[in-house]
C-alpha positions, 0 to 999 in steps of 0.5 A, a space after each residue: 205543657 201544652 193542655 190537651 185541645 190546644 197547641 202552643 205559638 211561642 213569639 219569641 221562638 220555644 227557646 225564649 219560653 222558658 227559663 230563669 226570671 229575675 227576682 220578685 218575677 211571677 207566672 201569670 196566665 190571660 185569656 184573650 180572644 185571636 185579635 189580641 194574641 196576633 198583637 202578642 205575636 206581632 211585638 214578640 211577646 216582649 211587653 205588654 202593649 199599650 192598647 191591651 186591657 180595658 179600662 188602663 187595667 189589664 186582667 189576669 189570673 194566677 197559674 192554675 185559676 180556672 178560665 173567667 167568665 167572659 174572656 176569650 179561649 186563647 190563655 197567654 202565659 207570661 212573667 210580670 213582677 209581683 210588685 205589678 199585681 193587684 187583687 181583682 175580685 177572686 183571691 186568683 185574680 189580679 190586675 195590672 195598670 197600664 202603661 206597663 210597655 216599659 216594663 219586660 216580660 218573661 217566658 211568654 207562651 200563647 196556648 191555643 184552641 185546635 178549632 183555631 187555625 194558627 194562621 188567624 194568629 201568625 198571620 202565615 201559613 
């Protein structure tokens, strides 16, 4: 569902966003700034590129966790295996070690700030 204030892009198109992931998958939600979800949309949301994160660590937050401090307006939900999260600070937040370009993701959707135009993020008008 899209919150309100906000549209959702979808890089592989609405009917990849959702449906059935393998087992010992879970929904995982990441805010960003435009830069890295135009690069979500450029590999169509099909892993989690290299140069994504900081520090080989990529931050994430369970669905529902309210927005850190400090990261971008744009929140990316996607599918990761459990086994691939690590506690990060709050019990809601986790990490990921890079590389996880090998490893496939699922019902990738990018929800986006209405005061950003989509053309910042797709690249077309």
């Amino acid at each position: 569902m899209t919150p309100a204030g906000f549209y959702t892009l979808y890089p592989r198109g609405p009917g990849a966003s959702s449906g059935p992931m393998p087992a010992g998958y879970v929904m995982v939600s990441r805010w960003i700034g435009p830069a890295e979800a135009k690069m979500w949309m450029r590999n169509g949301g099909t892993y989690i590129a290299p140069q994504i994160g900081a520090g080989g660590r990529v931050y994430v937050t369970l669905p529902g966790e309210p927005r850190p401090s400090g990261t971008g307006p744009i929140r990316i939900d996607f599918g990761i295996p459990q086994a691939a999260l690590q506690t990060a600070g709050d019990s809601g937040w986790k990490q990921l070690i890079q590389s996880l370009a090998n490893i496939p993701i699922y019902n990738v959707t990018i929800h986006v700030p209405s005061s950003i135009p989509a053309v910042q993020i797709t690249g077309r008008r």
